[in-house]
N, C-alpha and C positions, 0 to 999 in steps of 0.2 A: 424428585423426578428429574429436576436440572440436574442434575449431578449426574444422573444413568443417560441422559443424554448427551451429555460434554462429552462422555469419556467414550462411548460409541463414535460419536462425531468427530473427534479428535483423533481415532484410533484408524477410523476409516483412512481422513486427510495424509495423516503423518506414516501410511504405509506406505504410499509413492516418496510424500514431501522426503522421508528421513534420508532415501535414496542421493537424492539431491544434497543434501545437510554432509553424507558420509565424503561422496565423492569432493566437494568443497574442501574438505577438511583435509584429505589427502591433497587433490592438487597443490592447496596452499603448503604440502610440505615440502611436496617436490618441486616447488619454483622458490620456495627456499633452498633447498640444497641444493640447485643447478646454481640458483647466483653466487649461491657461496664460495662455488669455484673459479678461482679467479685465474684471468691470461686465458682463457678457453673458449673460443669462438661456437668451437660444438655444444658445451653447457649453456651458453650466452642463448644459444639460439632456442635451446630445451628449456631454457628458465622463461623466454617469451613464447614459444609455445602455449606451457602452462600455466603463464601469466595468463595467455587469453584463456583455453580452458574453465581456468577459476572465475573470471569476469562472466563466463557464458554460464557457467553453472550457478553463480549467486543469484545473476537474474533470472534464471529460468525455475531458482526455486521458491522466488517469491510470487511468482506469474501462475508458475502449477499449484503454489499452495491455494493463490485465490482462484483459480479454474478450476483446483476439486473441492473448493468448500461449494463454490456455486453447482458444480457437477451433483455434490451430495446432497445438496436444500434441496434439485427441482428429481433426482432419484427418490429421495427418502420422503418428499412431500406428495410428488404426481405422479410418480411410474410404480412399478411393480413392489418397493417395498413400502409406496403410501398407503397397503390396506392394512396392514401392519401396523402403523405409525398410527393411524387415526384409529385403532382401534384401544388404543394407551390412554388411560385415563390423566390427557395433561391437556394445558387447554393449547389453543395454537400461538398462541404470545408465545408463551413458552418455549417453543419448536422454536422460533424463529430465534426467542433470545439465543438456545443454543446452538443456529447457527453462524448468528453476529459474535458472541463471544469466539466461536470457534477459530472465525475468520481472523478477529481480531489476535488471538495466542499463536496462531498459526505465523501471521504476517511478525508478529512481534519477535518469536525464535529464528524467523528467516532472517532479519535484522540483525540478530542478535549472532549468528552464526558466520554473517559478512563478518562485521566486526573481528569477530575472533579469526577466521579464516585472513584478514587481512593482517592482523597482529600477527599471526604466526607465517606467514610469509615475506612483509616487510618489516618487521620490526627491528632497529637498530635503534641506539644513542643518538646516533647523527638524525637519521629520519624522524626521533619522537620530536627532539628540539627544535627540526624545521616545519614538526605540524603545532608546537605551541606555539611557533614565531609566527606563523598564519593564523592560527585561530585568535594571538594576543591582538594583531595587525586587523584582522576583521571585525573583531570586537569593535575596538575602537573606533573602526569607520563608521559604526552604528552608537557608537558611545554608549556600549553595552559592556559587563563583566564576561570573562569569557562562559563563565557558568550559564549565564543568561543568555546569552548569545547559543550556545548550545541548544539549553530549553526550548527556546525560543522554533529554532531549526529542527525540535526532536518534534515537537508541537504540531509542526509544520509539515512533516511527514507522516506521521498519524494520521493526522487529519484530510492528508490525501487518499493514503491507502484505505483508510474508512470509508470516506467518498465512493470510488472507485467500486467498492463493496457492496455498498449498499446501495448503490443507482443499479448493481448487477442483481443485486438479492430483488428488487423492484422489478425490473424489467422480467425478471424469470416468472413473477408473480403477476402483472398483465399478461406476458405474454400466454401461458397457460389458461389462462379465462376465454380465450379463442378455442374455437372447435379443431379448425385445421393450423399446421404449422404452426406448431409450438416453442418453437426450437428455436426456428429462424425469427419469428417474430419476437422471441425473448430477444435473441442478440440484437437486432434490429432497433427493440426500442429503448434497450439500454444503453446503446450510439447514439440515440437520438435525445436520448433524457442528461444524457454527459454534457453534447455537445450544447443543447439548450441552457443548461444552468451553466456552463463555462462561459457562455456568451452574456446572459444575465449577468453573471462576474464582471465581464469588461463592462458591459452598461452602468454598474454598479459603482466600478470606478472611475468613467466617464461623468458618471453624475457627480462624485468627488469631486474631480478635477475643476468642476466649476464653480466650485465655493476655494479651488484649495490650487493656485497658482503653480506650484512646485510639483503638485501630483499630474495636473496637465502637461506640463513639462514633459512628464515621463510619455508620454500618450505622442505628444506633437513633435519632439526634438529628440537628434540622435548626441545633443550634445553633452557634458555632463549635467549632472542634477543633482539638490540638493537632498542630503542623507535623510535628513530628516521628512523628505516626500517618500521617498522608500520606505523609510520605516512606517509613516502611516499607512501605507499601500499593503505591507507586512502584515502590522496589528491586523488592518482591518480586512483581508483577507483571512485571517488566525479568526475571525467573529464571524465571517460572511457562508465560510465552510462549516463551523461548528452549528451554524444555523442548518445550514443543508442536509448536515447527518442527522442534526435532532428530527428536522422533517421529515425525511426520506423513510430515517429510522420508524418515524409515526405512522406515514404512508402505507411504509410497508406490511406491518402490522394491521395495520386496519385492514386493509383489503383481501389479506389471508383472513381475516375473522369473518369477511363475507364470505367463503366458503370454499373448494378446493374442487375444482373439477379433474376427476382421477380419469389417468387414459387406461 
């Protein structure tokens, strides 16, 4: 039954998302062939046009994929097509895995299509050799391999866009348990369950700071600091967030298995 739900869920999200995905894909060609032409102040000017373009559409397709995964949990859970949904012999873990999976394939092809969209409109010899010479250069500021240093950074944004996700899949899930203003109370307290645990975060590293010299640094002084208090600050950010999706993940689960009030 995971599987007839993915692909519903998936089917629904990626009918706007692909929109986003195609026009990326174009822009990025055409700000390729404007810069291509060179001496031309009118191409120059068309190639930064659709450089911004492209910028505007990668973000807007990672933002709309997470607005309609959330848009589709509190449709397919509490309005009109949850008499539907709960009448499907699956239990409600289930529903929600598929719409954390969803969220997560969604966000992960939006990433995936930057990337490409940016390969295909910057990509030279000259440009590839001055992103290994940044990536070898920041490696080592972290006295990391650059593979590592990568993971590291891909880790790292996972683990936000999951975040992000699922403090929204939460707050859709209180806020629905209210009779009135449902809507506004989801958004409301998923502002306020972000800003909560991003503040718990600095406390978390404020409490570091004071077994750990270098990591207060970073908190008290604008001057430089040693790499290796960043990189604890890093790690331990990389454990602090994985904590919060496991929970949030749990949270949220639970509290759909209390029950669903359908409007």
């Amino acid at each position: 039954m995971l599987k007839n739900l993915l692909k519903y869920d998936l089917k629904w999200v990626y009918k706007v998302v692909m929109v986003f995905y195609v026009l990326s894909v174009i822009s990025a060609a055409f700000t390729r062939l404007f810069y291509s032409v060179e001496n031309s102040v009118l191409f120059s000017v068309l190639g930064g046009i659709f450089r911004g373009i492209l910028i505007g559409l990668l973000i807007n397709a990672l933002i709309n994929g997470l607005i309609r995964c959330w848009v589709r949990f509190a449709t397919n859970v509490y309005k009109d097509e949850s008499y539907l949904t709960h009448t499907l012999p699956v239990a409600k873990k289930t529903i929600f895995l598929s719409k954390v999976i969803t969220a997560i394939v969604c966000s992960f092809t939006s990433v995936l299509v930057a990337l490409l969209s940016v390969f295909i409109a910057f990509y030279s010899e000259a440009n590839m050799s001055a992103l290994k010479k940044y990536l070898k250069v920041a490696a080592s500021t972290y006295d990391m391999s650059v593979l590592g240093f990568l993971l590291v950074v891909a880790i790292v944004v996972f683990l936000e866009i999951a975040f992000v996700m699922l403090v929204g899949y939460t707050g859709i899930i209180i806020g629905h348990k209210f009779s009135k203003n449902k809507n506004s109370l989801s958004v409301i307290i998923s502002v306020v369950l972000y800003f909560i645990t991003s503040s718990l975060t600095l406390g978390i590293v404020y409490i570091v700071g004071l077994f750990n010299k270098g990591v207060m640094n970073i908190i008290n002084t604008t001057d430089i600091v040693n790499m290796n208090a960043i990189k604890t600050v890093m790690f331990a950010g990389i454990g602090i967030y994985l904590v919060y999706n496991i929970v949030y993940y749990i949270v949220g689960r639970k509290l759909l298995d209390q029950g669903v009030n359908v409007e």
